[in-house]
C-alpha positions as CSV (number, residue, x, y, z in Angstrom):
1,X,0.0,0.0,0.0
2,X,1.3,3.7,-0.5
3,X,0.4,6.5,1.2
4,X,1.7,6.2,5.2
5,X,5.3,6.0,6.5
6,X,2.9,4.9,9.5
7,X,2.2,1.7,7.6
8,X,5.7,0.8,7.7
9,X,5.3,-0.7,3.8
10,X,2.6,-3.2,5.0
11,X,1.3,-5.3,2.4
12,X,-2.6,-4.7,1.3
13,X,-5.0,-7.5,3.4
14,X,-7.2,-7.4,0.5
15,X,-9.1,-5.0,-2.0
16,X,-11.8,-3.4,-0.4
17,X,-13.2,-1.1,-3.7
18,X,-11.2,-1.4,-7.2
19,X,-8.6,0.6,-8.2
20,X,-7.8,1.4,-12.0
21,X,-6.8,3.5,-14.7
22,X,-9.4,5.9,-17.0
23,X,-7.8,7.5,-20.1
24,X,-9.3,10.2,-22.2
25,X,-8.1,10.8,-25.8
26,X,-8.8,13.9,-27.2
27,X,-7.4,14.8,-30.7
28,X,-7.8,17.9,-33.7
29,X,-5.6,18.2,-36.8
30,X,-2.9,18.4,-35.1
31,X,-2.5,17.4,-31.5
32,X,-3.3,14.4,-29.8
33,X,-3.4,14.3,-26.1
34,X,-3.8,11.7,-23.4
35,X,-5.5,12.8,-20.2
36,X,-5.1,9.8,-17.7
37,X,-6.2,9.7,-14.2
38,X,-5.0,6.9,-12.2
39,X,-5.3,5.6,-8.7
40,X,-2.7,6.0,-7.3
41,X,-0.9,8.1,-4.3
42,X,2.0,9.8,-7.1
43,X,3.1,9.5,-10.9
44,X,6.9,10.1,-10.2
45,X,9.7,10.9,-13.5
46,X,10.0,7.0,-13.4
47,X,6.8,5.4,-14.1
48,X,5.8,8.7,-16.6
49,X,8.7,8.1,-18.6
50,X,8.1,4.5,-18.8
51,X,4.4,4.9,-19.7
52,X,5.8,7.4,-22.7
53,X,9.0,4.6,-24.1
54,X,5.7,2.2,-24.3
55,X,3.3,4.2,-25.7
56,X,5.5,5.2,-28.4
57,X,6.9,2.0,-29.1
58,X,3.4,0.7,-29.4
59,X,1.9,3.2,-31.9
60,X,5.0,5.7,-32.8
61,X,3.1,7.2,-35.3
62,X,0.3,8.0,-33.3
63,X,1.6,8.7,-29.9
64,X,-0.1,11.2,-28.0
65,X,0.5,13.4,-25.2
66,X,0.6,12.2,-21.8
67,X,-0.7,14.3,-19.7
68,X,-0.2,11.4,-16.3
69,X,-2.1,12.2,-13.3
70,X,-2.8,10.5,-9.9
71,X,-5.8,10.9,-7.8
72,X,-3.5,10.8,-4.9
73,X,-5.6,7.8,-3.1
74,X,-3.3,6.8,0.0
75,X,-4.9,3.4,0.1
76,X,-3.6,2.4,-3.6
77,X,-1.2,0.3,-4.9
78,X,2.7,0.9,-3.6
79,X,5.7,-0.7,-4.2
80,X,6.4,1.5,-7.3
81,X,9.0,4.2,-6.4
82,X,12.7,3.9,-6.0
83,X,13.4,7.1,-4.3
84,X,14.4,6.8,-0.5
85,X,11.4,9.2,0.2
86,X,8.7,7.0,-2.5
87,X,10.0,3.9,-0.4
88,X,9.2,5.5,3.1
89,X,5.3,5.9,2.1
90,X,5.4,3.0,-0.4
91,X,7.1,0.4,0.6
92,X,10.1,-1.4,-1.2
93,X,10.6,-1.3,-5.1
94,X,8.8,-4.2,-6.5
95,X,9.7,-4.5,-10.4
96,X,6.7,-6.5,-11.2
97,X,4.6,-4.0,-9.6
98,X,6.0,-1.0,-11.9
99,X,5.9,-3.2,-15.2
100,X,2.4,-4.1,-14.3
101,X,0.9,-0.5,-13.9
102,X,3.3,0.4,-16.6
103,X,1.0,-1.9,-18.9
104,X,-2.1,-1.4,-17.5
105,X,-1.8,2.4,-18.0
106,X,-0.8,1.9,-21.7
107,X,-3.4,-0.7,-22.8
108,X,-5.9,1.9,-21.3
109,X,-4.7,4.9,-23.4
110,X,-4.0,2.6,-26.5
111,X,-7.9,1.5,-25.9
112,X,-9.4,5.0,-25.6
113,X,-6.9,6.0,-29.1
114,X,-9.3,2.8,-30.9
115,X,-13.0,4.7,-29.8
116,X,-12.0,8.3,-31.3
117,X,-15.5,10.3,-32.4
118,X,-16.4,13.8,-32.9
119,X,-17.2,15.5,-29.7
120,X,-18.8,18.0,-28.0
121,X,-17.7,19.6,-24.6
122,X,-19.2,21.3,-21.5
123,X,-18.3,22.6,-18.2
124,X,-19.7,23.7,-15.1
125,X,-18.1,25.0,-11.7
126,X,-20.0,25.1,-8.4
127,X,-18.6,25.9,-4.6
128,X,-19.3,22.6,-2.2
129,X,-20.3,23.6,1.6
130,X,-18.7,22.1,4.5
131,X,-16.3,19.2,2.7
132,X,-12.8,20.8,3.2
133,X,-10.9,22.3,5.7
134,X,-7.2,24.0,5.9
135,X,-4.6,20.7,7.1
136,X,-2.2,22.8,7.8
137,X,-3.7,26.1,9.4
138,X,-7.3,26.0,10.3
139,X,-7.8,29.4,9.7
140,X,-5.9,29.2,6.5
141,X,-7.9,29.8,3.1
142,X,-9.8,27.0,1.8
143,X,-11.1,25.8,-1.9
144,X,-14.1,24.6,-2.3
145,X,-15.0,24.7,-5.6
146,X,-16.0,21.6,-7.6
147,X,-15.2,21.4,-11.6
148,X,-16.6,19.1,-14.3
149,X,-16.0,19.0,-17.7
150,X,-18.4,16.5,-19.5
151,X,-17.8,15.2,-23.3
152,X,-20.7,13.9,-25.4
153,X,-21.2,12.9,-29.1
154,X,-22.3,15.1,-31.7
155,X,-25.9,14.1,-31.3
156,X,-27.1,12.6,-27.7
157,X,-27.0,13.9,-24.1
158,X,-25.7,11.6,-22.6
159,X,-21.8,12.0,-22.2
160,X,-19.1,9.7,-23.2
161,X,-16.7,10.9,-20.5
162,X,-16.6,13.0,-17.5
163,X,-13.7,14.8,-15.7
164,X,-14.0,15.7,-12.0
165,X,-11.8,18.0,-10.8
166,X,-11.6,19.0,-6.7
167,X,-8.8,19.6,-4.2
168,X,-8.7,17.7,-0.7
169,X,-6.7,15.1,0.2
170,X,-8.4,12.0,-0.2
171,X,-7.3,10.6,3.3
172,X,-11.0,10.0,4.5
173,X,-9.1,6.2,5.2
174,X,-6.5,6.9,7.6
175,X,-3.1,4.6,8.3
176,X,-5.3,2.1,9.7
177,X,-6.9,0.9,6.2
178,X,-5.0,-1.9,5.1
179,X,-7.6,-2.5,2.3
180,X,-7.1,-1.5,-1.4
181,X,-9.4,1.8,-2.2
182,X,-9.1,4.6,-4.5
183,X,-11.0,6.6,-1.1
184,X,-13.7,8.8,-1.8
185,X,-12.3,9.9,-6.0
186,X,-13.2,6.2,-6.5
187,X,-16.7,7.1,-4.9
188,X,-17.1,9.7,-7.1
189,X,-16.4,8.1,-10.3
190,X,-18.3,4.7,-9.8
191,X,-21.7,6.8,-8.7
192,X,-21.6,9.8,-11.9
193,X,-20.6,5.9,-14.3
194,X,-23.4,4.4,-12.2
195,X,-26.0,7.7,-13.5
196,X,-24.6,8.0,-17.1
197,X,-23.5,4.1,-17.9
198,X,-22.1,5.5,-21.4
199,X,-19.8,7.7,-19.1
200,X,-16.1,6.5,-18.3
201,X,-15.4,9.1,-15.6
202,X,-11.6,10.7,-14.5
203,X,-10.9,12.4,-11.4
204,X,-7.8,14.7,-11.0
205,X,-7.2,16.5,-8.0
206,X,-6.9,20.0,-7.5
207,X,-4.2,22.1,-5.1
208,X,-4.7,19.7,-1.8
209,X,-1.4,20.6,-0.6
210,X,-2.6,21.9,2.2
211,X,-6.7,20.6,2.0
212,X,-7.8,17.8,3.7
213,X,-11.5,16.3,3.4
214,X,-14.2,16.8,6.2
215,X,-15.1,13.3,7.7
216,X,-18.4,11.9,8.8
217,X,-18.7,8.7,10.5
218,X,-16.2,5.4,10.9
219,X,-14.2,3.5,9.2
220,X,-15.1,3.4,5.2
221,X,-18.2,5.8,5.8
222,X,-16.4,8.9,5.3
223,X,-15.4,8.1,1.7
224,X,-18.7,6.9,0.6
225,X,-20.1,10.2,2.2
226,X,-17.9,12.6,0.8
227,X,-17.9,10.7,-2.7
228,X,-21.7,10.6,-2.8
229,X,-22.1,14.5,-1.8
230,X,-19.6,15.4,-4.5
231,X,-21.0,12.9,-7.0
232,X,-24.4,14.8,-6.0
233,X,-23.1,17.7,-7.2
234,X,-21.9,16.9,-10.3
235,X,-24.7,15.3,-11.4
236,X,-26.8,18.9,-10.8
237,X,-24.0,20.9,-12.4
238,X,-24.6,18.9,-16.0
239,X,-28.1,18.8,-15.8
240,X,-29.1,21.7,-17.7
241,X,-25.3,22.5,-19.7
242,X,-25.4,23.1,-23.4
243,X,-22.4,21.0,-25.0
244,X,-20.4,23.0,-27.2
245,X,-17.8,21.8,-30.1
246,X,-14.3,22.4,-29.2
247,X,-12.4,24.0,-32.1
248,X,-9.0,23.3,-31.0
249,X,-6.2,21.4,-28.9
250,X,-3.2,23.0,-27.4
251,X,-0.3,21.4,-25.6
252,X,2.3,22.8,-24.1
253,X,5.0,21.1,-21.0
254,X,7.7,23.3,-19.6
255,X,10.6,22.5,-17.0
256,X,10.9,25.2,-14.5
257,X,13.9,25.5,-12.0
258,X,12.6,25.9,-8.4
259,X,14.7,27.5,-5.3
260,X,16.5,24.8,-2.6
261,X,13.7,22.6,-1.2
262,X,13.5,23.0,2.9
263,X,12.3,19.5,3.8
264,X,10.6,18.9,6.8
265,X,10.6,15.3,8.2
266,X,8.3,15.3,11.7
267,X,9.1,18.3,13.6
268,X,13.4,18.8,12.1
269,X,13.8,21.2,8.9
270,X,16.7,19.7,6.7
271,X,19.5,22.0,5.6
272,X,19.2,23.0,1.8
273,X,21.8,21.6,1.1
274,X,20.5,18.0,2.5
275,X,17.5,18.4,1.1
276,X,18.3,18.9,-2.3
277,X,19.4,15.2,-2.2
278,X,15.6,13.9,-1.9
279,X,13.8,16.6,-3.4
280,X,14.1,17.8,-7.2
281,X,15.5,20.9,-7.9
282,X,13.4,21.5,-11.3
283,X,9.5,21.0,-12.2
284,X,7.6,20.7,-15.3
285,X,4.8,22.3,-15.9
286,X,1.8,20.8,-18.1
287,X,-0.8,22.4,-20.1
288,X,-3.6,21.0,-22.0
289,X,-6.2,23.2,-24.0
290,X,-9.3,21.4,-25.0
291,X,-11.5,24.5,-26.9
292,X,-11.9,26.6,-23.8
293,X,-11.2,24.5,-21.2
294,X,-7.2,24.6,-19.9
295,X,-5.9,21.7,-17.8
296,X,-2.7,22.6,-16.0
297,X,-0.2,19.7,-14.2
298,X,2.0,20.0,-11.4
299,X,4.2,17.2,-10.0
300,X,3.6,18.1,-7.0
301,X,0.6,19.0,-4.0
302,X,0.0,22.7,-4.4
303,X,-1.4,25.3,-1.9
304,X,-4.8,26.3,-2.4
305,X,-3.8,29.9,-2.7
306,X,-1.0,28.4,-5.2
307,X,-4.2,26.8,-6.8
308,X,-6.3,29.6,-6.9
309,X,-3.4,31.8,-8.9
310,X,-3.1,29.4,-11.4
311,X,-6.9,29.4,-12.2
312,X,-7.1,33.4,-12.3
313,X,-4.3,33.4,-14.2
314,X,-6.2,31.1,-17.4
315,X,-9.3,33.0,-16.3
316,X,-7.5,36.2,-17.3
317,X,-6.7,34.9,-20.8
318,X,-10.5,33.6,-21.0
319,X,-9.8,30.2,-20.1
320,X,-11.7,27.9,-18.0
321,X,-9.3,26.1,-15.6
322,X,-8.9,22.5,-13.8
């Protein structure tokens, strides 16, 4: 499992709700993108660069754009990083493991490439009440708000995909879950699939660098709650949206330098010059521009204030961000 040092790298006891991989293939004249959401606690350099040798060696003519996210469950699958840090919250590097999500997250995107169609595309924002508070200061900002972007076909109303897009942490299962889960995203996914069966639905999370979920009842009830009230949500926020056709797809990944890392492990700050031995010193940036709609990537937990810059700053260039 991946997601506690607390856990001390046990092994799962069992799956308790099924964790996966949803891809979404988007494509004009001249880009072709895949937007992957997969349930797990981190996509690190390692398994994204693996995913991208295979996927080109599979179709090198028609490769797309990987644009790799996690939903950042920390009751998923671990055993997958190398890093002395991935290992702490993961548990030890199991190559089978790695080559098995490695294929698993290929055959997905390779499957979603096979069902291209014309599309048209919608999206809807709404503010939540009472599902997230500040982890880290409680009187620190929050962010509510609750994104959906929903595809359909050029005719029907019923979408073909849906993307769900919110920022806390999904730690509603605590270090005492030894059970396989994707926590509350997988909640979410499985209800708005369950109301539009013709939907495959992704969920990437927001800035929940420093968001954590509200919790209501014991032991698996929290997810389901949280899940169900967001799923809820969504479903009211595409009820009365008018789909429109997309004209264009933009793509665009940068690598940014970042200042010395100061690294915090319990309550001791590492030197910078310690730290810069477990934490990269560089970043790259993703964006993805579906018509109107602008995803940005981070490899990393943002701030909600972070967050929110990021989403005034496409809302400025009349962009509608996730």
């Amino acid at each position: 499992l991946a997601g506690f040092s607390r856990r001390d790298g046990a092994p799962a006891r069992g799956v308790h709700d099924a964790v996966g991989v949803r891809a979404l293939v988007v494509q004009d004249a001249k880009q072709m993108v895949a937007l992957v959401s997969c349930d797990l606690l981190i996509v690190d350099e390692r398994l994204f660069a693996a995913v991208q040798r295979r996927l080109a060696a599979r179709s090198p003519q028609e490769s797309p754009t990987l644009f790799l996210a996690a939903t950042h469950t920390h009751s998923g699958p671990g055993a997958y990083g190398q890093t002395f840090l991935e290992k702490l919250s993961m548990g030890h590097f199991d190559p089978q493991v790695f080559e098995t999500l490695v294929d698993q997250i290929v055959e997905t995107i390779v499957h979603a490439q096979s069902h291209l169609e014309p599309v048209r595309l919608a999206y809807r924002q709404g503010t939540t009440q009472g599902l997230v508070v500040n982890r880290v200061d409680p009187a620190g900002g929050v962010d509510p708000e609750l994104t959906v972007c929903a595809f359909y076909d050029a005719v029907t109303d019923e979408p073909l995909a849906i993307v769900v897009n919110f920022a806390a942490h999904p730690t509603t299962l605590g270090a005492w879950n030894l059970w396989l889960s994707a926590d509350y995203p997988g909640v979410v996914m499985r209800a708005l699939e369950a109301r539009w069966p013709s939907a495959t639905c992704l969920f990437f999370a927001a800035a929940v660098g420093d968001q954590a979920p509200v919790k209501r009842g014991e032991d698996f009830a929290p997810a389901q709650w949280l899940g169900q009230a967001l799923a809820a949500q969504a479903v009211a926020l595409l009820e009365d949206v008018e789909p429109t056709t997309p004209q264009a797809v933009f793509v665009r990944a940068e690598t940014i330098p970042l200042p010395p890392a100061r690294l915090r492990l319990g309550a001791v700050t590492l030197p910078s010059w310690l730290s810069r031995w477990f934490v990269d010193d560089d970043a790259t940036v993703s964006l993805v521009v579906v018509g109107e709609v602008a995803f940005q990537g981070v490899p990393c937990d943002l701030t909600a204030g972070l967050g929110r810059h990021l989403k005034e700053a496409a809302q400025t260039r009349a962009l509608k961000p996730v």
